[in-house]
KOLLUMKE-781584 format. One record per atom (N, C-alpha, C): z, x, y; residue number from 1; residue in three letters. Coordinates in steps of 0.2 Angstrom, whole numbers, plus 5000, padded with zeros to 4 digits. Atoms other than C-alpha are relative to their C-alpha. Example, Ala and Ser with C-alpha at 12.3 -4.5 7.8 and 13.67 -1.06 7.14 Angstrom:
{up = 5000	east = 5004	north = 4994	k = 1	r = Ala};
{up = 5039	east = 5062	north = 4978	k = 1	r = Ala};
{up = 5000	east = 5004	north = 5006	k = 1	r = Ala};
{up = 4999	east = 4996	north = 4994	k = 2	r = Ser};
{up = 5036	east = 5068	north = 4995	k = 2	r = Ser};
{up = 5003	east = 4996	north = 5005	k = 2	r = Ser};
This chain:
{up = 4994	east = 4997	north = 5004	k = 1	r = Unk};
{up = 4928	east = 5011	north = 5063	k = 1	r = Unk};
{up = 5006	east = 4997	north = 5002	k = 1	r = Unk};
{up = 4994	east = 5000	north = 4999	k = 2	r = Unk};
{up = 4946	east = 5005	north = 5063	k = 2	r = Unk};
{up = 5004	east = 5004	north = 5003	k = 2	r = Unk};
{up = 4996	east = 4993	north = 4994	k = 3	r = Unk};
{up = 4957	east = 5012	north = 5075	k = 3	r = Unk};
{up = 5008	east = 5004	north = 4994	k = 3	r = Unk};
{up = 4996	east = 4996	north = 5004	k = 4	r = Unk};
{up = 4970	east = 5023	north = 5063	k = 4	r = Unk};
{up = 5009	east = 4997	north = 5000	k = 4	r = Unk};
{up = 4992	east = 5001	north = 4999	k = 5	r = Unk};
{up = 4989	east = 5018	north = 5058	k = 5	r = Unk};
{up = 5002	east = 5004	north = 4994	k = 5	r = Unk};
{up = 4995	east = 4996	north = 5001	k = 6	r = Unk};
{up = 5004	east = 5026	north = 5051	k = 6	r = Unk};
{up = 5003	east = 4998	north = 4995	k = 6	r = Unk};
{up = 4996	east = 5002	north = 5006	k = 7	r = Unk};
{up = 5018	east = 5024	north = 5041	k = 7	r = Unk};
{up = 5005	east = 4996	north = 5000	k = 7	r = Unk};
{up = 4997	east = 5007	north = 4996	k = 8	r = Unk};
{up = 5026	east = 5011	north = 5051	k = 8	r = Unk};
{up = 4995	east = 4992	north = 5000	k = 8	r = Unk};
{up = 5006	east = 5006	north = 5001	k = 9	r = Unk};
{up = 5010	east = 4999	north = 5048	k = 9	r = Unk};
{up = 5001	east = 4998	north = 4991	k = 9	r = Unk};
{up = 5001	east = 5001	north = 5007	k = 10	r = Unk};
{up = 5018	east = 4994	north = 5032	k = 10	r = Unk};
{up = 4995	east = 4993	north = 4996	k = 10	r = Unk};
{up = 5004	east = 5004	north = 5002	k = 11	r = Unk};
{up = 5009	east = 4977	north = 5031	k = 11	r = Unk};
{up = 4992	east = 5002	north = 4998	k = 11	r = Unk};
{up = 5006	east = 5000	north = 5002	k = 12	r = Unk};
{up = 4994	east = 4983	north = 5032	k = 12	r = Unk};
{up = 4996	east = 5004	north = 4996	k = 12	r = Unk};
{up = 5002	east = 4995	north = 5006	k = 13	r = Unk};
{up = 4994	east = 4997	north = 5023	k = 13	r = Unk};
{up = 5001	east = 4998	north = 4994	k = 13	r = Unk};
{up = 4998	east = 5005	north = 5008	k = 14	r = Unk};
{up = 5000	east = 4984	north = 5008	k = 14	r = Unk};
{up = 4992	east = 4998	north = 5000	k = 14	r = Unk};
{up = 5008	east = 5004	north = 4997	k = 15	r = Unk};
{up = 4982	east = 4974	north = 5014	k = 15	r = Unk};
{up = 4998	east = 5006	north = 4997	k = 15	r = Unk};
{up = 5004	east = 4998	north = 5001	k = 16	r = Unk};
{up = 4973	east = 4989	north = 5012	k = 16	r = Unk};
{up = 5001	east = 5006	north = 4994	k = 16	r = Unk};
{up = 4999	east = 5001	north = 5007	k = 17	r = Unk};
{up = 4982	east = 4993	north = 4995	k = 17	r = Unk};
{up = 4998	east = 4998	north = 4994	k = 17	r = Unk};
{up = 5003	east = 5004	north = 5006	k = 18	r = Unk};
{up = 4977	east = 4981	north = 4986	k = 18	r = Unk};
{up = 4994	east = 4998	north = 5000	k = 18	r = Unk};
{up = 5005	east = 4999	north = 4999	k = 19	r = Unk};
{up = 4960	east = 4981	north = 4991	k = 19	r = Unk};
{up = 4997	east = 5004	north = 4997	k = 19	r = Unk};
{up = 5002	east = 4992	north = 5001	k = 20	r = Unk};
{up = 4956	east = 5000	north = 4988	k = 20	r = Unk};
{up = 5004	east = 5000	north = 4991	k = 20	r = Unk};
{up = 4998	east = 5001	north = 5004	k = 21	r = Unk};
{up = 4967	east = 4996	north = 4972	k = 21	r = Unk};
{up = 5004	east = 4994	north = 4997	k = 21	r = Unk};
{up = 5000	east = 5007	north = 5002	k = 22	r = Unk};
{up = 4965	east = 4978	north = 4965	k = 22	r = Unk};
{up = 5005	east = 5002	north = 4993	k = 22	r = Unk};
{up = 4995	east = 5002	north = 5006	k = 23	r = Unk};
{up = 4971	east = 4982	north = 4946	k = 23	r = Unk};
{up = 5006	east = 5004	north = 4999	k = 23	r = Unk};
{up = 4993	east = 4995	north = 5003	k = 24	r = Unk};
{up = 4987	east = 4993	north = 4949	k = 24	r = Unk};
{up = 5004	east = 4995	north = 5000	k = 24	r = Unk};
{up = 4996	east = 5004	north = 5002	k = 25	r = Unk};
{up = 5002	east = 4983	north = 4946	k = 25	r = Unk};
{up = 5007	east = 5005	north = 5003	k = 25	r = Unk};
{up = 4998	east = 4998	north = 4996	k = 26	r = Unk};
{up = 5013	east = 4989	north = 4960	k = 26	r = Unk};
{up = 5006	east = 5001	north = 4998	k = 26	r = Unk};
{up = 4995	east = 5001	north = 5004	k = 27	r = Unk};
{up = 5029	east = 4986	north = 4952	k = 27	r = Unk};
{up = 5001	east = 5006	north = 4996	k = 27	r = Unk};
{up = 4998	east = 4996	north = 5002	k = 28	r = Unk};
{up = 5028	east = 4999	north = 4942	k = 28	r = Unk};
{up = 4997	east = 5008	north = 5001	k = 28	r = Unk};
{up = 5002	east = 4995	north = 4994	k = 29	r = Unk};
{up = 5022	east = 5013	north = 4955	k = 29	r = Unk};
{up = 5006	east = 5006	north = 5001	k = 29	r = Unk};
{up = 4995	east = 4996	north = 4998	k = 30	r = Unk};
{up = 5032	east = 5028	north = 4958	k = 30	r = Unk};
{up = 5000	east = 5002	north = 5007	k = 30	r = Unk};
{up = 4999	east = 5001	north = 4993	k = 31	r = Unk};
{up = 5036	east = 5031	north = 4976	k = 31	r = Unk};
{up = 4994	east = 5007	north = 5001	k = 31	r = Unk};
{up = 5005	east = 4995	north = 5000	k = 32	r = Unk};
{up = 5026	east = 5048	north = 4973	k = 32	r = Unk};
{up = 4994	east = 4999	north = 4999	k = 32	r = Unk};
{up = 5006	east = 5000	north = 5002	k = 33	r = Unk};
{up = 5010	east = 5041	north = 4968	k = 33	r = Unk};
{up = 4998	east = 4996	north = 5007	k = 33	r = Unk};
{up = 5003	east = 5006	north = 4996	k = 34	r = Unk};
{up = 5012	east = 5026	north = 4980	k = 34	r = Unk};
{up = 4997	east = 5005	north = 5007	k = 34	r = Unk};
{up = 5004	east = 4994	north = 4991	k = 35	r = Unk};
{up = 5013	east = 5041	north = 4996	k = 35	r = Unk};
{up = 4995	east = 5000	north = 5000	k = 35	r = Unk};
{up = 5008	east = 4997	north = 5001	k = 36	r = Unk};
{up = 4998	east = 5049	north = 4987	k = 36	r = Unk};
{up = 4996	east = 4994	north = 5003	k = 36	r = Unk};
{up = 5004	east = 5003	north = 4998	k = 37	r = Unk};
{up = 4990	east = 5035	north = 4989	k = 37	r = Unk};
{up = 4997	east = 4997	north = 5007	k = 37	r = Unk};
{up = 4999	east = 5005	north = 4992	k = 38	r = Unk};
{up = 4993	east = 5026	north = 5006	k = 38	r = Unk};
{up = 4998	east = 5008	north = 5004	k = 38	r = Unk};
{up = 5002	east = 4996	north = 4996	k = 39	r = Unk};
{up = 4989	east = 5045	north = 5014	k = 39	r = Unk};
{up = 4993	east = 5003	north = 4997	k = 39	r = Unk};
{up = 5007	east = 5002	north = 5002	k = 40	r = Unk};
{up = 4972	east = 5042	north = 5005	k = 40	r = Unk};
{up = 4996	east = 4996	north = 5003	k = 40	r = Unk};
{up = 5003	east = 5007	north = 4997	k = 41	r = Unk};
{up = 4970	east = 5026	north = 5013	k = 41	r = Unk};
{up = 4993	east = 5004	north = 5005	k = 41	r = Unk};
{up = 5006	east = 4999	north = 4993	k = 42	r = Unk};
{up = 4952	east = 5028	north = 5025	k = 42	r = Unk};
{up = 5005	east = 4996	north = 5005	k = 42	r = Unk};
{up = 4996	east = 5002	north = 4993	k = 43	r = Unk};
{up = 4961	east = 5026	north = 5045	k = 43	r = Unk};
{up = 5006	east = 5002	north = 4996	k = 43	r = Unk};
{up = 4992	east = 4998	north = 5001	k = 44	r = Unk};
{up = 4978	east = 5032	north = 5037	k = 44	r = Unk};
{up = 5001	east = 5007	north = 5004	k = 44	r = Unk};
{up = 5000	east = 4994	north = 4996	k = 45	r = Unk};
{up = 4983	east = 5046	north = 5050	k = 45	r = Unk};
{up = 5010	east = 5000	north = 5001	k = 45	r = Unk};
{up = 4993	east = 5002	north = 5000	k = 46	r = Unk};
{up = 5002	east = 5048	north = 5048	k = 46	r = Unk};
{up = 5003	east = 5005	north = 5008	k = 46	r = Unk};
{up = 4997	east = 4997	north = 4993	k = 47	r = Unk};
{up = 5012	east = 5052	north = 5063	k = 47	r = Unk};
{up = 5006	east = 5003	north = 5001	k = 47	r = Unk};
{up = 4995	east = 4994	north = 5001	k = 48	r = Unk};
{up = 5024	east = 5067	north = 5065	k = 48	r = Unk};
{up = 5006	east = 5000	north = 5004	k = 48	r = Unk};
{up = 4994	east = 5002	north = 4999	k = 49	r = Unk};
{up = 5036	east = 5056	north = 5074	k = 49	r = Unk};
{up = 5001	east = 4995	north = 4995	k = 49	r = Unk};
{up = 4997	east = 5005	north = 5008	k = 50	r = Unk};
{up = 5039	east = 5043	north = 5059	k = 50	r = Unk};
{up = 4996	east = 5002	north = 4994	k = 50	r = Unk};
{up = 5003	east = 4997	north = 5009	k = 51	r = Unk};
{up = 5037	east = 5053	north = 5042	k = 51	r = Unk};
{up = 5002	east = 4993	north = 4998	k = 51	r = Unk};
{up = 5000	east = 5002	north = 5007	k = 52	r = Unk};
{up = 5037	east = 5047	north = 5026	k = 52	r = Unk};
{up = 5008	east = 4997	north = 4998	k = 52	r = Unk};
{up = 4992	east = 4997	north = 5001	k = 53	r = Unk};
{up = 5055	east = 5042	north = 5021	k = 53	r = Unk};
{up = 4999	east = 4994	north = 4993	k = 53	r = Unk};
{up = 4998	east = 5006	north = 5004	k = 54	r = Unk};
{up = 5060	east = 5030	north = 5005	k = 54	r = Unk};
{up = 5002	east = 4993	north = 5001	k = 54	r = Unk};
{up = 5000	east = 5008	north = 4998	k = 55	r = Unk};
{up = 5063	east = 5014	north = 5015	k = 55	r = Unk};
{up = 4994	east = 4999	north = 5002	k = 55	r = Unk};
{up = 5005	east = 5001	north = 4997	k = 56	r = Unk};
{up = 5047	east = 5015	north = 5023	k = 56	r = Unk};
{up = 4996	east = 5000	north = 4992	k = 56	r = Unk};
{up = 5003	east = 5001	north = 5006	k = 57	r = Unk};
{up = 5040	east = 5016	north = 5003	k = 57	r = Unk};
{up = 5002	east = 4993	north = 4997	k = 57	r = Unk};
{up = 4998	east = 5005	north = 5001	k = 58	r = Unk};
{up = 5050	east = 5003	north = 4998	k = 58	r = Unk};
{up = 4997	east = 4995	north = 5002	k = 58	r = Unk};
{up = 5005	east = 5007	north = 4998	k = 59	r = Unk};
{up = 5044	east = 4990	north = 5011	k = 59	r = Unk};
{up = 4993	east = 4999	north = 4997	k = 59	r = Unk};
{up = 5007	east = 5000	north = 5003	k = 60	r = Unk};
{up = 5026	east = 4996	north = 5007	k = 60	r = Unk};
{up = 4998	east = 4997	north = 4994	k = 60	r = Unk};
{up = 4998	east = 5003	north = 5008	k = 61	r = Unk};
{up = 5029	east = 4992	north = 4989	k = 61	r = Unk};
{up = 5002	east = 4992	north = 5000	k = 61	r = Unk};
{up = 4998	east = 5006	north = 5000	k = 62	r = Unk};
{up = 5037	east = 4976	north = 4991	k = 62	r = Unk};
{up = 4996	east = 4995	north = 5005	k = 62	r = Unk};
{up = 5005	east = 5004	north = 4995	k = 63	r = Unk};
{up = 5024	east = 4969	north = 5004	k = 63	r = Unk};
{up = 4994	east = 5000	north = 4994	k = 63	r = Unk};
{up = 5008	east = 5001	north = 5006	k = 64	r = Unk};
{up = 5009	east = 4975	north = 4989	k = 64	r = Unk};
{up = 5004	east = 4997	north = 4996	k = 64	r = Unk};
{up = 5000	east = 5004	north = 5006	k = 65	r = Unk};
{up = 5019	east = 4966	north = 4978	k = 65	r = Unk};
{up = 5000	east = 4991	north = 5002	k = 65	r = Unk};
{up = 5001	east = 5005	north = 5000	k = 66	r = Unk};
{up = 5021	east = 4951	north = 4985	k = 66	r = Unk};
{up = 4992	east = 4998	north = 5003	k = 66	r = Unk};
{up = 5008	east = 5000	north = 5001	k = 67	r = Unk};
{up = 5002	east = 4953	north = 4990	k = 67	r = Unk};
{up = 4997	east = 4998	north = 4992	k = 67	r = Unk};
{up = 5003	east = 5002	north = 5007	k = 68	r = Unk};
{up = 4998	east = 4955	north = 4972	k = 68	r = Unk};
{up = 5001	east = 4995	north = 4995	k = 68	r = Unk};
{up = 5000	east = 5008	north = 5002	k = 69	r = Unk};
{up = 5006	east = 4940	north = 4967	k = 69	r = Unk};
{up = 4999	east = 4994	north = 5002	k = 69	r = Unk};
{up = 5005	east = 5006	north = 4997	k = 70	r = Unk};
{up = 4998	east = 4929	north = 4979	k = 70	r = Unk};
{up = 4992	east = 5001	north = 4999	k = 70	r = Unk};
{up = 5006	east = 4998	north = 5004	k = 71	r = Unk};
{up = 4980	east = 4936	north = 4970	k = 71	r = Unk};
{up = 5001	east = 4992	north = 4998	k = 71	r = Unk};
{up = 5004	east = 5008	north = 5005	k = 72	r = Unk};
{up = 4972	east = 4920	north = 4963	k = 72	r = Unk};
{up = 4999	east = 5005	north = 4995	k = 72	r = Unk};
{up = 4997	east = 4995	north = 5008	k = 73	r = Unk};
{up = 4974	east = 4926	north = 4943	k = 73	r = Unk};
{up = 4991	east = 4997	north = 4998	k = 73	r = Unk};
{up = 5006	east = 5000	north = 5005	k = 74	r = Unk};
{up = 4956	east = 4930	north = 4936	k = 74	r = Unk};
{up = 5000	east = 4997	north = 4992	k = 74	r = Unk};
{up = 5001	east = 5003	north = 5008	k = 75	r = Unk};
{up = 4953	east = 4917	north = 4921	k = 75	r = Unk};
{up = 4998	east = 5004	north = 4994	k = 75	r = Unk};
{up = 5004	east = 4994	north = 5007	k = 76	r = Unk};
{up = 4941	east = 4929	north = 4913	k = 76	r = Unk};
{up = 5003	east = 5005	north = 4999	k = 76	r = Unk};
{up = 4997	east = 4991	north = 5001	k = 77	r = Unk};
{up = 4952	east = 4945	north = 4912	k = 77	r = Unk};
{up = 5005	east = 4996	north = 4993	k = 77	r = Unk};
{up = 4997	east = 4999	north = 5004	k = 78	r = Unk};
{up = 4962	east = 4947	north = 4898	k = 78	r = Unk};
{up = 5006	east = 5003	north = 4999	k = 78	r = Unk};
């Protein structure tokens, strides 16, 4: 099992973003749904000395975006 991170692991939690959700389109994510999601992650265990805050979203967002535009672009999709 992976040893658990927070909400300070924003790279990783980008990584394990886009993974767990290949065809969302991060860009246009609400900060409420992104939480929802990232404190669904399996290993996500948030720590009750650094909550949630809107910069801590942000970076999240801005790391899965520029993750999901380094994606090599599926020919066969439509």
């Amino acid at each position: 099992m992976d040893a658990p991170y927070g909400w300070l692991d924003v790279e990783l939690i980008a990584e394990n973003l886009i993974e767990a959700h290949p065809d969302i389109d991060p860009v246009r994510l609400r900060f409420t749904d992104l939480k929802l999601m990232v404190e669904r992650l399996p290993g996500f265990t948030p720590d009750p000395d650094h909550p949630c805050n809107e910069r801590i979203l942000e970076t999240i967002q801005a790391f899965w975006i520029a993750e999901h535009e380094d994606r090599p672009i599926d020919e066969d999709a439509e």
